[in-house]
Backbone atoms as SQL, in Angstrom:
CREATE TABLE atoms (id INTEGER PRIMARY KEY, chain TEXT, resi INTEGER, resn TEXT, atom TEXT, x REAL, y REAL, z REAL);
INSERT INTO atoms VALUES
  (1, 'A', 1, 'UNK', 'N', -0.523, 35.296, 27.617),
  (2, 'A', 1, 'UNK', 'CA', 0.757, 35.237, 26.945),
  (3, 'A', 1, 'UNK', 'C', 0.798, 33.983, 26.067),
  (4, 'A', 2, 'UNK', 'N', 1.149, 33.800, 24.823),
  (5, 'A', 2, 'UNK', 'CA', 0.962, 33.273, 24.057),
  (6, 'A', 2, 'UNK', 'C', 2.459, 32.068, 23.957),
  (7, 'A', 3, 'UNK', 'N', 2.569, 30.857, 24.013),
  (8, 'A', 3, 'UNK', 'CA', 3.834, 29.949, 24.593),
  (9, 'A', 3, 'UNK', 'C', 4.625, 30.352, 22.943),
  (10, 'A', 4, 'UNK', 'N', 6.009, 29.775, 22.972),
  (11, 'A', 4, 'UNK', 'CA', 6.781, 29.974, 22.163),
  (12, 'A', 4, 'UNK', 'C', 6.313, 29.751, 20.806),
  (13, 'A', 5, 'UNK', 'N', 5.918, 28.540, 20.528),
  (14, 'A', 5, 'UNK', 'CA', 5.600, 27.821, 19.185),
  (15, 'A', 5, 'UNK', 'C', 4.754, 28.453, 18.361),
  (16, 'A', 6, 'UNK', 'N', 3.456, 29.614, 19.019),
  (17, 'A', 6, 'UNK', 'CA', 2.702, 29.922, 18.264),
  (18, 'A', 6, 'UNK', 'C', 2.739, 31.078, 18.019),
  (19, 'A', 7, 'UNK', 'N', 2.464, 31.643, 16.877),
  (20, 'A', 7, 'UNK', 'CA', 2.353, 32.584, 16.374),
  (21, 'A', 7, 'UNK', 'C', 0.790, 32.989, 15.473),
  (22, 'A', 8, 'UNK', 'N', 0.833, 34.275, 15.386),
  (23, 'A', 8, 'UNK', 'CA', -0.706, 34.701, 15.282),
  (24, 'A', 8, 'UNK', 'C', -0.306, 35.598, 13.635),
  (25, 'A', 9, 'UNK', 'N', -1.495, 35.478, 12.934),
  (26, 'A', 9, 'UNK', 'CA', -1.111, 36.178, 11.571),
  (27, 'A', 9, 'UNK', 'C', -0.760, 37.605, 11.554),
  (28, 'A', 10, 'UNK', 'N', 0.047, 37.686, 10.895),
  (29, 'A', 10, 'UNK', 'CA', 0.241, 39.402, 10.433),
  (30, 'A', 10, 'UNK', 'C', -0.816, 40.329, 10.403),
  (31, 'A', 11, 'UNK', 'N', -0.714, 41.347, 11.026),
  (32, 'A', 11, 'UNK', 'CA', -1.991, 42.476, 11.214),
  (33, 'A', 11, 'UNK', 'C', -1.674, 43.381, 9.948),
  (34, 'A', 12, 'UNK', 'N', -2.373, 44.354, 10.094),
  (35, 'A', 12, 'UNK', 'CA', -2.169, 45.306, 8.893),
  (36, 'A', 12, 'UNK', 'C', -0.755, 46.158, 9.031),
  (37, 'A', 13, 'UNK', 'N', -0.569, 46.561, 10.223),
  (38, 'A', 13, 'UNK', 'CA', 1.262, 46.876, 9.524),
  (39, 'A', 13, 'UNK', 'C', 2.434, 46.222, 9.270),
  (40, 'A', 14, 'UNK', 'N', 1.930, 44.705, 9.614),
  (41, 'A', 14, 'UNK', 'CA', 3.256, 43.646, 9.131),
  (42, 'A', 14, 'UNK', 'C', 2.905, 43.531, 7.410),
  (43, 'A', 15, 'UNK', 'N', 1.602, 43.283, 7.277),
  (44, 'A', 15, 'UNK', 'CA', 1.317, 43.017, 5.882),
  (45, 'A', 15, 'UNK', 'C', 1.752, 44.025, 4.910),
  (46, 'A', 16, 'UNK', 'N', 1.972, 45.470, 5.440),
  (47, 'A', 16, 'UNK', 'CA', 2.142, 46.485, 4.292),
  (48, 'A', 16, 'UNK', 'C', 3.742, 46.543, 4.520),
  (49, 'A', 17, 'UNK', 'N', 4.247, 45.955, 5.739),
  (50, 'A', 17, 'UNK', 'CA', 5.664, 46.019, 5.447),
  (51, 'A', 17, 'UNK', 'C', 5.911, 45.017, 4.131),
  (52, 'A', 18, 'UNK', 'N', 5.179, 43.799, 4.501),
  (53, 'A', 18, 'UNK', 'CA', 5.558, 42.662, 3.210),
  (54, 'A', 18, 'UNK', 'C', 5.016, 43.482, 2.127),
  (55, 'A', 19, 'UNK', 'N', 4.413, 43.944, 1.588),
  (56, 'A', 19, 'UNK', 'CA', 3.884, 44.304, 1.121),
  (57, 'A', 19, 'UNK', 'C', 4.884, 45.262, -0.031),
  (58, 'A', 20, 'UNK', 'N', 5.713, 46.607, 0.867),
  (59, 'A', 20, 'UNK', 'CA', 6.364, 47.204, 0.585),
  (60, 'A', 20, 'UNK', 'C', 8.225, 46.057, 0.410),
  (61, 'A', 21, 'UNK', 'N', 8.324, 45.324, 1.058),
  (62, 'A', 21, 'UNK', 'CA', 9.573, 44.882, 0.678),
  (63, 'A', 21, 'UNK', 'C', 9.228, 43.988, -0.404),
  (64, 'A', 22, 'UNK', 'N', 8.197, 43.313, -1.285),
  (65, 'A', 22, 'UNK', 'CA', 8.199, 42.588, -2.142),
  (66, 'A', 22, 'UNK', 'C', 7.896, 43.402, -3.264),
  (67, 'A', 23, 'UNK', 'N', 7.696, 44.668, -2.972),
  (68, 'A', 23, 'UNK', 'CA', 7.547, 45.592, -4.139),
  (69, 'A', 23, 'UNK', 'C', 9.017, 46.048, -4.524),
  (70, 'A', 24, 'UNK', 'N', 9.775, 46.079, -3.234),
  (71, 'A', 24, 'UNK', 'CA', 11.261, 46.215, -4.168),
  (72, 'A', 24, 'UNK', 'C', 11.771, 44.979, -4.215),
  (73, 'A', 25, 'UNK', 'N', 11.786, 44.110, -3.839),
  (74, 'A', 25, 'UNK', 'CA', 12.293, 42.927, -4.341),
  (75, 'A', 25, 'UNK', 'C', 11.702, 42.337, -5.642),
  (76, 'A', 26, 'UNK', 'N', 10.659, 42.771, -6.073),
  (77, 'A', 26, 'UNK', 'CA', 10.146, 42.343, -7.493),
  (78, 'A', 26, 'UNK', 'C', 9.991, 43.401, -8.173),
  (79, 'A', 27, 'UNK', 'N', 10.297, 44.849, -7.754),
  (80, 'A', 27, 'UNK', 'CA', 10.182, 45.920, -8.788),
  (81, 'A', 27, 'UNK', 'C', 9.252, 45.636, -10.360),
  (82, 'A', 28, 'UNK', 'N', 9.825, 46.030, -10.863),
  (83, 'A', 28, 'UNK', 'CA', 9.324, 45.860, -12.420),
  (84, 'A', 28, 'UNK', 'C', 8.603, 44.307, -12.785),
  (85, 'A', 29, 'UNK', 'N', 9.102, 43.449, -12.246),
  (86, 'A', 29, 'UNK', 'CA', 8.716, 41.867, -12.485),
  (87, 'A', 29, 'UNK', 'C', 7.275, 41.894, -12.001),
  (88, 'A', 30, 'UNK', 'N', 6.868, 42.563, -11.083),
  (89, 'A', 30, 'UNK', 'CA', 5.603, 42.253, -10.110),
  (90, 'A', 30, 'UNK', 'C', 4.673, 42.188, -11.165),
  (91, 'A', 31, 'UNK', 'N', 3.984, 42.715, -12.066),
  (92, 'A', 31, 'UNK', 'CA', 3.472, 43.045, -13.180),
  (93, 'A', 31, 'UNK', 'C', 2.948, 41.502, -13.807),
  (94, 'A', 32, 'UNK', 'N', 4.477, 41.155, -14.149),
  (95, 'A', 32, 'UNK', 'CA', 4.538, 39.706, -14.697),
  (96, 'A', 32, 'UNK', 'C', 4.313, 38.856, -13.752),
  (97, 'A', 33, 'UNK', 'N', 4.719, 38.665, -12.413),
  (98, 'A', 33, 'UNK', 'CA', 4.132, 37.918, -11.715),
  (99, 'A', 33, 'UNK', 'C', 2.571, 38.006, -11.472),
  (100, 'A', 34, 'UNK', 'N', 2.752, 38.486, -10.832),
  (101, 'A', 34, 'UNK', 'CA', 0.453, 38.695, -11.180),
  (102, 'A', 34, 'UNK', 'C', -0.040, 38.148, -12.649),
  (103, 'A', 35, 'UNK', 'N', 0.578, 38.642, -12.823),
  (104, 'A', 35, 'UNK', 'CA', -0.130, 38.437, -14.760),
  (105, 'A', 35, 'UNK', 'C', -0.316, 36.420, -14.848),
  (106, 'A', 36, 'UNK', 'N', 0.865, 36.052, -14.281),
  (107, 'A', 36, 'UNK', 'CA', 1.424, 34.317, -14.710),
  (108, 'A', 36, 'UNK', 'C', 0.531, 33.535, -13.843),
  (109, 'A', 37, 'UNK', 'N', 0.267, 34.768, -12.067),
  (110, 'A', 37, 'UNK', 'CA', -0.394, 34.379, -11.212),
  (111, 'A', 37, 'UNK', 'C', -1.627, 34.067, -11.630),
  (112, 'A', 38, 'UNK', 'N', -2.315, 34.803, -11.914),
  (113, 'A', 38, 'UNK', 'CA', -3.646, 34.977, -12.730),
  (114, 'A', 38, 'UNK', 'C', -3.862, 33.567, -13.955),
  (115, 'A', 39, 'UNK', 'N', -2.800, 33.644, -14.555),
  (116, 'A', 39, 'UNK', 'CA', -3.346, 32.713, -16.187),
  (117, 'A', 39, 'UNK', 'C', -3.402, 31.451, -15.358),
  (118, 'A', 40, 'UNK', 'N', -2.921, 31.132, -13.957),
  (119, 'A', 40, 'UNK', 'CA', -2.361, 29.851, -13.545),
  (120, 'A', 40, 'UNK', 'C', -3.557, 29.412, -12.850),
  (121, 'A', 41, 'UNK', 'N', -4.162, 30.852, -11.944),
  (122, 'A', 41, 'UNK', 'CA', -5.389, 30.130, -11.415),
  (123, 'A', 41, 'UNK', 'C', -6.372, 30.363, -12.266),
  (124, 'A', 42, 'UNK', 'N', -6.564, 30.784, -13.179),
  (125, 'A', 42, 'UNK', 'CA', -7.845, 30.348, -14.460),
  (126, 'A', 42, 'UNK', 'C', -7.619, 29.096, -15.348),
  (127, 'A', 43, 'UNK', 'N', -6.357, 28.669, -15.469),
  (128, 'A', 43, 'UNK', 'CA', -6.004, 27.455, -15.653),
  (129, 'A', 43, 'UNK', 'C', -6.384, 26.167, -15.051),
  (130, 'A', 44, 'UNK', 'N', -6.680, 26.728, -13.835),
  (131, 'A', 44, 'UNK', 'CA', -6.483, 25.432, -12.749),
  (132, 'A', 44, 'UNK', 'C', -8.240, 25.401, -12.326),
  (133, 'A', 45, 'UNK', 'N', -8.538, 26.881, -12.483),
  (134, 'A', 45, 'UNK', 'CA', -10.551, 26.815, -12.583),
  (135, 'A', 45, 'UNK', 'C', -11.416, 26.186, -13.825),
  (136, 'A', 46, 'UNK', 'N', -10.426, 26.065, -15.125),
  (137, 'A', 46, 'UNK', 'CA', -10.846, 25.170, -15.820),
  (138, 'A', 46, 'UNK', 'C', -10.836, 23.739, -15.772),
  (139, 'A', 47, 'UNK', 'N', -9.633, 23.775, -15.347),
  (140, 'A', 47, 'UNK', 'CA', -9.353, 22.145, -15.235),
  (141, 'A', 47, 'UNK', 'C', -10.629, 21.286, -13.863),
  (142, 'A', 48, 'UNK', 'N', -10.629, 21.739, -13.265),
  (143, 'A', 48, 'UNK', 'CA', -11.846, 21.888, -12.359),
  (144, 'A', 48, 'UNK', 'C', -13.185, 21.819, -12.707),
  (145, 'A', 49, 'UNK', 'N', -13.544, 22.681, -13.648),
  (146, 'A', 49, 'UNK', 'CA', -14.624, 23.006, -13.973),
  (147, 'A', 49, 'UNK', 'C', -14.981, 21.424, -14.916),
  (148, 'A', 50, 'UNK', 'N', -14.050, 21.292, -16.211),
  (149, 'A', 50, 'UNK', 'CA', -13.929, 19.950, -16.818),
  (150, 'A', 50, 'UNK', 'C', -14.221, 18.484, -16.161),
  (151, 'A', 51, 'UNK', 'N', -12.846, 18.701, -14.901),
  (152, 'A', 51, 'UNK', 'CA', -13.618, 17.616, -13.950),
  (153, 'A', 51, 'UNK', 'C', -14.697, 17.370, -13.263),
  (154, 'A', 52, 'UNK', 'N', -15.544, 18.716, -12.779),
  (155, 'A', 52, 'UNK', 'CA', -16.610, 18.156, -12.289),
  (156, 'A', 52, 'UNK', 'C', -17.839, 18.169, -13.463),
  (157, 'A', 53, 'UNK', 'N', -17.635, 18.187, -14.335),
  (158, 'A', 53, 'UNK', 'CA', -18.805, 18.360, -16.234),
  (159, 'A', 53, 'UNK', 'C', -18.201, 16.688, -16.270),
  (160, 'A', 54, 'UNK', 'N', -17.350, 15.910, -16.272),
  (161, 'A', 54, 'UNK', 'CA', -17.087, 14.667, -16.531),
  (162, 'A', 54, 'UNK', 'C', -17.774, 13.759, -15.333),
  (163, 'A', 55, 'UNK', 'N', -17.442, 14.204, -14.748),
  (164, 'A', 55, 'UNK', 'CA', -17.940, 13.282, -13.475),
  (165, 'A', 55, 'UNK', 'C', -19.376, 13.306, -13.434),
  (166, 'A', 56, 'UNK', 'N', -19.935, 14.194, -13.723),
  (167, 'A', 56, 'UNK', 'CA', -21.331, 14.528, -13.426),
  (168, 'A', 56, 'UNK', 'C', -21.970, 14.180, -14.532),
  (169, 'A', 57, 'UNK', 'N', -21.403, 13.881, -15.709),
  (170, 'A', 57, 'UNK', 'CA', -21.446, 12.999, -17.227),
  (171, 'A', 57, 'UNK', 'C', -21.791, 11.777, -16.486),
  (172, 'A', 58, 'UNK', 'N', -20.684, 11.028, -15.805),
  (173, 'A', 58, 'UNK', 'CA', -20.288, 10.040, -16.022),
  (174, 'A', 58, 'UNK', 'C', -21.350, 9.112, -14.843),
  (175, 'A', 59, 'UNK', 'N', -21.615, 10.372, -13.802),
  (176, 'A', 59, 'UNK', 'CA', -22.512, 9.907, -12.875),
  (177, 'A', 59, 'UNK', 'C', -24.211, 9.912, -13.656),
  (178, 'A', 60, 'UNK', 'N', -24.500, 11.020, -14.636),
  (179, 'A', 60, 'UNK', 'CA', -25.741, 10.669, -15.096),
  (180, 'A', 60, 'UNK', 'C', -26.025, 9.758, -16.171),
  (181, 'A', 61, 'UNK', 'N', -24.638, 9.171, -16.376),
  (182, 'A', 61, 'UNK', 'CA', -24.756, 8.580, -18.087),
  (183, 'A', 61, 'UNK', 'C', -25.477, 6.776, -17.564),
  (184, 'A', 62, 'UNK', 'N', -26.397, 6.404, -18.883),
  (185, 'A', 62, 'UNK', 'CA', -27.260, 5.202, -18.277),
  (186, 'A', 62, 'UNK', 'C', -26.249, 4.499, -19.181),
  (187, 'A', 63, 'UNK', 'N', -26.237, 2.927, -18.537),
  (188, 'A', 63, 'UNK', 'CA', -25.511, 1.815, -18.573),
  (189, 'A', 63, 'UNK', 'C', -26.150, 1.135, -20.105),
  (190, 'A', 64, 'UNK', 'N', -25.727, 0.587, -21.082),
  (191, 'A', 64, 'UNK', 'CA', -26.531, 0.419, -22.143),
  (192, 'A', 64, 'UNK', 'C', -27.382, -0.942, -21.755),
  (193, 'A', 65, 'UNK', 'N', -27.905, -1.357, -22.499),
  (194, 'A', 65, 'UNK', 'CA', -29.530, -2.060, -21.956),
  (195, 'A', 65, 'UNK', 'C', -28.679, -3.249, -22.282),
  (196, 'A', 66, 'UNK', 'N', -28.909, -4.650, -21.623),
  (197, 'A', 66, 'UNK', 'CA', -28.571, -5.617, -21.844),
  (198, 'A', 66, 'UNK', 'C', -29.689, -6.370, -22.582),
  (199, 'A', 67, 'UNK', 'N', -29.308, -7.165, -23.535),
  (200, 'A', 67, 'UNK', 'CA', -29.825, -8.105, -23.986),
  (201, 'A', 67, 'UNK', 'C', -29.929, -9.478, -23.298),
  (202, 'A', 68, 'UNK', 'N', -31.339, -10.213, -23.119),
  (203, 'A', 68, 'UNK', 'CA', -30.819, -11.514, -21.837),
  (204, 'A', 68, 'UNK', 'C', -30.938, -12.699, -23.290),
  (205, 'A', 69, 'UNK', 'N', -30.380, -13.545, -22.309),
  (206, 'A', 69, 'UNK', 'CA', -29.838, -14.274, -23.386),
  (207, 'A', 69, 'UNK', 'C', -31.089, -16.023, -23.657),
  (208, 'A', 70, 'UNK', 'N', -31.078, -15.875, -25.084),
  (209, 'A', 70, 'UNK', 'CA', -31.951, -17.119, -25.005),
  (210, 'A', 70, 'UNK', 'C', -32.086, -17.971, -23.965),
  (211, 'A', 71, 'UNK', 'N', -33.106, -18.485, -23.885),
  (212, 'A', 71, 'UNK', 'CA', -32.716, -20.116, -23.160),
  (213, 'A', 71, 'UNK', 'C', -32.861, -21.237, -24.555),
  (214, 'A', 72, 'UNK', 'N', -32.234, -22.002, -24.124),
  (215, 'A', 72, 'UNK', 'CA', -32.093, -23.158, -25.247),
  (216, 'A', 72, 'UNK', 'C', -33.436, -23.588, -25.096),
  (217, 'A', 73, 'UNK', 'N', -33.725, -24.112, -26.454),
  (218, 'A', 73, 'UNK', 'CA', -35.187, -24.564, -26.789),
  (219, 'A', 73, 'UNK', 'C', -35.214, -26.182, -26.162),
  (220, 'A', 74, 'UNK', 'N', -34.446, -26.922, -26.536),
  (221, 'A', 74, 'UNK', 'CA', -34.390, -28.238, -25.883),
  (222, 'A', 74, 'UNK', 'C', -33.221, -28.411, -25.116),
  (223, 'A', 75, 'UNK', 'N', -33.088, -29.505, -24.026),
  (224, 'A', 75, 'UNK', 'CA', -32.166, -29.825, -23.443),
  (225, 'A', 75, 'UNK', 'C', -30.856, -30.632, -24.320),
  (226, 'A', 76, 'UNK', 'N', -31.314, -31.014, -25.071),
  (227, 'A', 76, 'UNK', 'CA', -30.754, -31.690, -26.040),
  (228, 'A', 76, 'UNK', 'C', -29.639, -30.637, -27.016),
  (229, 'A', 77, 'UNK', 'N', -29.862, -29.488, -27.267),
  (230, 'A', 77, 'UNK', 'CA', -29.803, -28.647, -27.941),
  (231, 'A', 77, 'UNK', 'C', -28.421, -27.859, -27.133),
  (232, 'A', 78, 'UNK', 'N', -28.220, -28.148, -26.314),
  (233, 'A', 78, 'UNK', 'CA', -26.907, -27.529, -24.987),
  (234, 'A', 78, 'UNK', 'C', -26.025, -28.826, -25.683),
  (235, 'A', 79, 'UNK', 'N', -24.618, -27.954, -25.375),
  (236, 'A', 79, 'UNK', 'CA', -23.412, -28.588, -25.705),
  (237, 'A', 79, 'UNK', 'C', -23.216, -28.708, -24.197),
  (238, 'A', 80, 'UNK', 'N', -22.158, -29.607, -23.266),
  (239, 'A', 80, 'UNK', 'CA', -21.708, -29.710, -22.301),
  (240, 'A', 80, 'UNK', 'C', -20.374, -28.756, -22.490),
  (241, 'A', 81, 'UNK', 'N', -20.163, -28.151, -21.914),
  (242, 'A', 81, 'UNK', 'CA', -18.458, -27.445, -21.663),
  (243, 'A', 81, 'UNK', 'C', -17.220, -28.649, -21.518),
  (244, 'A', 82, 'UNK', 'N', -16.471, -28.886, -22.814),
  (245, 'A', 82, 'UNK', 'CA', -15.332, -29.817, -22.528),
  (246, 'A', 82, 'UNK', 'C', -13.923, -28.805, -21.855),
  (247, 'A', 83, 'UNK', 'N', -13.740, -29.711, -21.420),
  (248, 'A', 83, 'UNK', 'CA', -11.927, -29.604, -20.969),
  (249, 'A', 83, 'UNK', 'C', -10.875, -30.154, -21.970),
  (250, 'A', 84, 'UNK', 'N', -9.806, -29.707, -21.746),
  (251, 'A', 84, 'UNK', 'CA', -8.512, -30.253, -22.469),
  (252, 'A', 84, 'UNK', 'C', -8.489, -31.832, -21.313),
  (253, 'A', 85, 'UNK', 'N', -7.911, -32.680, -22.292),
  (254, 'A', 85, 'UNK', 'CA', -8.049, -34.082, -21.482),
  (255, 'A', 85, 'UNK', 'C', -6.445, -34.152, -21.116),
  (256, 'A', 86, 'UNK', 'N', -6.282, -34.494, -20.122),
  (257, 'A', 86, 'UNK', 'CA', -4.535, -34.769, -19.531),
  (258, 'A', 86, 'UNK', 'C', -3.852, -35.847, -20.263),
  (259, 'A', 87, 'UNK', 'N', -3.271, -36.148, -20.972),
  (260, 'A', 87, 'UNK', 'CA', -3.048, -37.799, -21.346),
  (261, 'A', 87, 'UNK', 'C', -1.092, -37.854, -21.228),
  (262, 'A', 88, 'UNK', 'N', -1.131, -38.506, -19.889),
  (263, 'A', 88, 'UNK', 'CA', 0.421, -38.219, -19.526),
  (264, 'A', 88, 'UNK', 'C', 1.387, -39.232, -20.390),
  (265, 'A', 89, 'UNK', 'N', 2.570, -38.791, -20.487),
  (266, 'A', 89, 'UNK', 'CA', 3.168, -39.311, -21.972),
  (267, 'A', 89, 'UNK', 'C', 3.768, -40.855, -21.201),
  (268, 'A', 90, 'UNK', 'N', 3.971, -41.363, -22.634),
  (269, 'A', 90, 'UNK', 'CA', 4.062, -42.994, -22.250),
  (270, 'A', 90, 'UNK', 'C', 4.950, -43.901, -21.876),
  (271, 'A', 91, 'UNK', 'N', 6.357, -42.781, -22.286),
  (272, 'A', 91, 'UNK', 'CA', 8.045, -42.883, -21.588),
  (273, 'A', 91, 'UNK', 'C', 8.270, -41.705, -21.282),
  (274, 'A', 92, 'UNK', 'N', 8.813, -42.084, -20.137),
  (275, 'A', 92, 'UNK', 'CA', 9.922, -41.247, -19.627),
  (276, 'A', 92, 'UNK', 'C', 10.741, -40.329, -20.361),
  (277, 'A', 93, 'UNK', 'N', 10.608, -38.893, -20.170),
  (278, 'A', 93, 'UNK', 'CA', 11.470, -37.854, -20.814),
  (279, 'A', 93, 'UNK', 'C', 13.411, -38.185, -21.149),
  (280, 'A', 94, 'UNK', 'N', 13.986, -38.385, -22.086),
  (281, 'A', 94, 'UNK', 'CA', 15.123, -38.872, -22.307),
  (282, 'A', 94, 'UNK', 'C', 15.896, -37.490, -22.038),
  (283, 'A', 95, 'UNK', 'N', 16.849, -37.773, -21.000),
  (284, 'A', 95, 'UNK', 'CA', 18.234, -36.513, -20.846),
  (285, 'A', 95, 'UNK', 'C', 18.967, -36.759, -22.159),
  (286, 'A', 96, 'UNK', 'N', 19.193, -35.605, -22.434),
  (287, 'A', 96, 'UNK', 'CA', 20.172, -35.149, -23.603),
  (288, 'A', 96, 'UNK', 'C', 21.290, -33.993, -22.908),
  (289, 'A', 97, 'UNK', 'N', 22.330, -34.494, -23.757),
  (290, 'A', 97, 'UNK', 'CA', 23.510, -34.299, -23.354),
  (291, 'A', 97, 'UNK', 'C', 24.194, -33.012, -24.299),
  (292, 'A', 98, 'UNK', 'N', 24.067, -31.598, -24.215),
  (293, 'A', 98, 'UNK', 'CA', 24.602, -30.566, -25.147),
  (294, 'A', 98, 'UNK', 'C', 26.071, -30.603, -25.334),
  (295, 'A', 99, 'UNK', 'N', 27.062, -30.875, -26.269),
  (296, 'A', 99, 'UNK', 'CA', 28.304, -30.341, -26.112),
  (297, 'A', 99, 'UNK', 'C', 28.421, -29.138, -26.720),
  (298, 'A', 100, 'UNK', 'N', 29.666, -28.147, -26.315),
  (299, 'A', 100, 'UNK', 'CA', 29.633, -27.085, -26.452),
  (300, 'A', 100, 'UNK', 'C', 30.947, -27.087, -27.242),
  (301, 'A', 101, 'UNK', 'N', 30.831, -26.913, -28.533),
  (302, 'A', 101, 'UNK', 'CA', 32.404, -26.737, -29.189),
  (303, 'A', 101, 'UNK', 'C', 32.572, -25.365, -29.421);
């Protein structure tokens, strides 16, 4: 005996009941539904198809070749890397007073 919560799929005469009540509940429309059904999953097999042609691009595509970079011919010939120099100001910032007319 199977406990409350579960339930087991529709056999073949539940399915042709659905089957038969969605044929009158969509009468004439059914047509168009299938039809929208259809364009939506060939839609969605392209989009698919695109993503895995990109990825599989993107996984075989080679990295472009690096160029290595000189070494300097003399030591002399290297600049040192400067910094901005700090040079803290020589008075004290003066308060100013806004009036508002």
């Amino acid at each position: 005996m199977l406990p409350v919560g579960q339930f087991s799929l529709p056999g073949g005469t539940e399915m042709l009941i659905i089957l038969v009540v969605a044929l009158l509940l969509f009468g004439n429309r059914l047509p168009q539904v299938a039809r929208s059904l259809g364009k939506s999953l060939n839609e969605f097999r392209r989009g698919m198809q695109g993503l895995e042609q990109e990825l599989k691009s993107a996984i075989n595509e080679t990295p472009p070749p690096t160029t290595p970079k000189k070494p300097a011919e003399n030591e002399d010939d290297r600049q040192a890397p400067v910094a901005p120099k700090f040079i803290p100001p020589s008075e004290p910032p003066q308060e100013t007073v806004e009036s508002h007319s």
